[in-house]
C-alpha positions in Angstrom: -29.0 65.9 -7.9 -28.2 62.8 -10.1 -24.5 65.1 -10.6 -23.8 65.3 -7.5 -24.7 62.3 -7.0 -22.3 60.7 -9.6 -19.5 63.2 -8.2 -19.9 62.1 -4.8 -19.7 58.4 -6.3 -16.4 59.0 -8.3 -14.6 60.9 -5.6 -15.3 57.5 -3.1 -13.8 55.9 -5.7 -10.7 58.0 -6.3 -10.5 57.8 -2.5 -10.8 53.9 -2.6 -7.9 53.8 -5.0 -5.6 56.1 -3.3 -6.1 54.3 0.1 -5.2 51.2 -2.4 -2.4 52.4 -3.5 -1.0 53.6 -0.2 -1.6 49.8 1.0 0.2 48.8 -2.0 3.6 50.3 -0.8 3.2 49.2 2.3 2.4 46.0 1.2 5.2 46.0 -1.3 8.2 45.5 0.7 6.6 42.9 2.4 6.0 41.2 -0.5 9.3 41.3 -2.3 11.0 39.6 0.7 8.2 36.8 0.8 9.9 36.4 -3.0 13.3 36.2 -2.5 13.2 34.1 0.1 10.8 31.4 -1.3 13.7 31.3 -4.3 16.2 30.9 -1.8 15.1 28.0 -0.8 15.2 26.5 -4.2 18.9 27.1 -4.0 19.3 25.0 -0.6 22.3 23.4 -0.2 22.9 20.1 -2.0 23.0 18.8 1.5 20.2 18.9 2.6 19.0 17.1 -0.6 21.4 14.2 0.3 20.2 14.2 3.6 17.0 13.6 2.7 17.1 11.4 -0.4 19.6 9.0 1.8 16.9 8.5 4.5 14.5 7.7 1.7 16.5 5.8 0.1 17.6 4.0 3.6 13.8 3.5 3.8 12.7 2.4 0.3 15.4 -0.6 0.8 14.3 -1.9 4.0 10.8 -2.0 2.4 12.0 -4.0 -0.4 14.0 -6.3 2.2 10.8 -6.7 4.2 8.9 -7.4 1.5 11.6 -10.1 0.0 11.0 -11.6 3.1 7.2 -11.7 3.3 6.9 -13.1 -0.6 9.6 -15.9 0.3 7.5 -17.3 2.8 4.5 -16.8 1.3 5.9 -18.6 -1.5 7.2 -21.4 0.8 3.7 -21.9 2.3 1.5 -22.0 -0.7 3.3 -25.8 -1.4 2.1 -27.1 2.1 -1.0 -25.4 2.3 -1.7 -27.8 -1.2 -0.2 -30.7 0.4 -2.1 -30.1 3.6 -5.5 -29.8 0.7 -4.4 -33.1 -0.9 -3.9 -34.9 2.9 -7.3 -33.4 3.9 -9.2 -35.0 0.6 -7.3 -38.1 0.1 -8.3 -38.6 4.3 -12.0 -37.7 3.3 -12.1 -40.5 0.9 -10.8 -42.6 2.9 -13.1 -41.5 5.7 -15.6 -41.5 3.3 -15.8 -45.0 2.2 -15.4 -46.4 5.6 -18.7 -44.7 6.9 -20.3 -45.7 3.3 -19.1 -49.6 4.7 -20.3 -48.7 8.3 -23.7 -47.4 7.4 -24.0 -50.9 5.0 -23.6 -52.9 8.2 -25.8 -50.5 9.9 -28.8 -51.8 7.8 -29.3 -54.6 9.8 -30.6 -52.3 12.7 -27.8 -52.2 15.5 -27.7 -48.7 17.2 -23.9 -48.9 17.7 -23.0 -49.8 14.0 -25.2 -46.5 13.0 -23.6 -44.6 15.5 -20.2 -45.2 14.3 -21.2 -45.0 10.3 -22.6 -41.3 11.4 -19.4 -40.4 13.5 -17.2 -41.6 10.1 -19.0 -39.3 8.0 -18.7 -36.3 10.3 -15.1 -37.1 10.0 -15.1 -37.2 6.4 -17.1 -33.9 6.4 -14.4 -32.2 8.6 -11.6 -33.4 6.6 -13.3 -32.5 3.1 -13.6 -28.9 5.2 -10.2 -28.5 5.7 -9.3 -29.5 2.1 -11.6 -26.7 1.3 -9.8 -24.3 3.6 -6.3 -25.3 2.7 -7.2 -24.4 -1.0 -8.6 -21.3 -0.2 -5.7 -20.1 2.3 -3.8 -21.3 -0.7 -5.3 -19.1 -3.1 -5.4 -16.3 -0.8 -1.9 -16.3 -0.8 -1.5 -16.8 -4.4 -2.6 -13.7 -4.4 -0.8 -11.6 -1.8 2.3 -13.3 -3.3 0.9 -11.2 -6.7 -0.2 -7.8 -4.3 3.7 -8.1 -2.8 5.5 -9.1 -6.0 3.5 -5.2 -7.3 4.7 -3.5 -4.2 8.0 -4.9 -4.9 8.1 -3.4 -8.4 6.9 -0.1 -6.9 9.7 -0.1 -4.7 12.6 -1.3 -6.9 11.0 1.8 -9.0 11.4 4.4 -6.5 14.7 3.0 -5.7 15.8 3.6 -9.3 14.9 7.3 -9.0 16.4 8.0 -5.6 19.8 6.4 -7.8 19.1 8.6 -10.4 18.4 11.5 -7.9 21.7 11.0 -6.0 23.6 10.4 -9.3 22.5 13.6 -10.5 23.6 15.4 -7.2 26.9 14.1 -7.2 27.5 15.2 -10.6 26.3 18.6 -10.2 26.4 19.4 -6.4 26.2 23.8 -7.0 22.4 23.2 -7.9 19.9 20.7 -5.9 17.7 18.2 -7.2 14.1 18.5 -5.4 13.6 15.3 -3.6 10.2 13.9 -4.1 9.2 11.7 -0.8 6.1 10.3 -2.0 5.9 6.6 -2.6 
């Protein structure tokens, strides 16, 4: 039993493999023209390649343009913002010392003089806010003048390849250079 068992076994298997092989030629043309034509597109035309590297590098400058622009006024900004900071503290002071006066006089028990000490000192409070603020905005941009002056970089890199890129097709235009469009 165990023998024809094990015959029954190995004659599935030669079965199995000449159904396999049978799928094999069928499969095979099929196959050989998936091939060719994947290396035929390794040998596009140089045009294309143009095409597509001069949109990206159309693309890549008017990123670094918009940038430019975007770090210039950030950059002209951070000077008032600190101006604005030194306004807003030197007004605080000021404000400061006049409630510091007020709420002197105030000692003597008059409502109105007490009133106006308190209202003096919210105002010094408000401008020693803003002061605050204007330092942090400042700072804030600080750093997005940092964040854009990396982007910046990253693009004048990527502009440098895409140079490179078109530089090499123009020397050699029979073979392509791949384009890479990541950024």
């Amino acid at each position: 039993m165990t023998i024809v068992y094990t015959l029954n076994l190995f004659s599935g298997i030669l079965i199995d493999i000449v159904r396999l092989m049978k799928n094999i030629y069928l499969i095979l043309p099929f196959m050989a023209f998936f091939i060719t034509t994947s290396f035929a597109k390794d040998r596009m035309d140089s045009s294309t390649d143009t095409i597509k590297l001069g949109k990206e590098y159309r693309k890549v400058s008017a990123d670094i343009a918009s940038l430019r622009n975007k770090l210039e006024d950030a950059k002209n900004k951070i000077p008032l913002l600190e101006a604005k900071a030194e306004q807003a503290e030197a007004k605080s002071k000021v404000t400061l010392e006049k409630s510091s006066d007020q709420a002197s006089k105030a000692t003597s028990g008059k409502l109105k003089q007490a009133r106006k000490a308190e209202k003096l000192a919210d105002r010094a409070e408000d401008a020693t806010e803003d002061a605050r603020d204007s330092r942090e905005e400042a700072n804030d941009l600080r750093d997005k003048v940092e964040q854009l002056t990396k982007n910046m970089d990253k693009k004048y890199k990527r502009l440098q390849e895409l140079e490179e890129q078109k530089a090499s097709l123009k020397s050699n235009p029979s073979t392509s250079a791949s384009v890479d469009s990541s950024n």
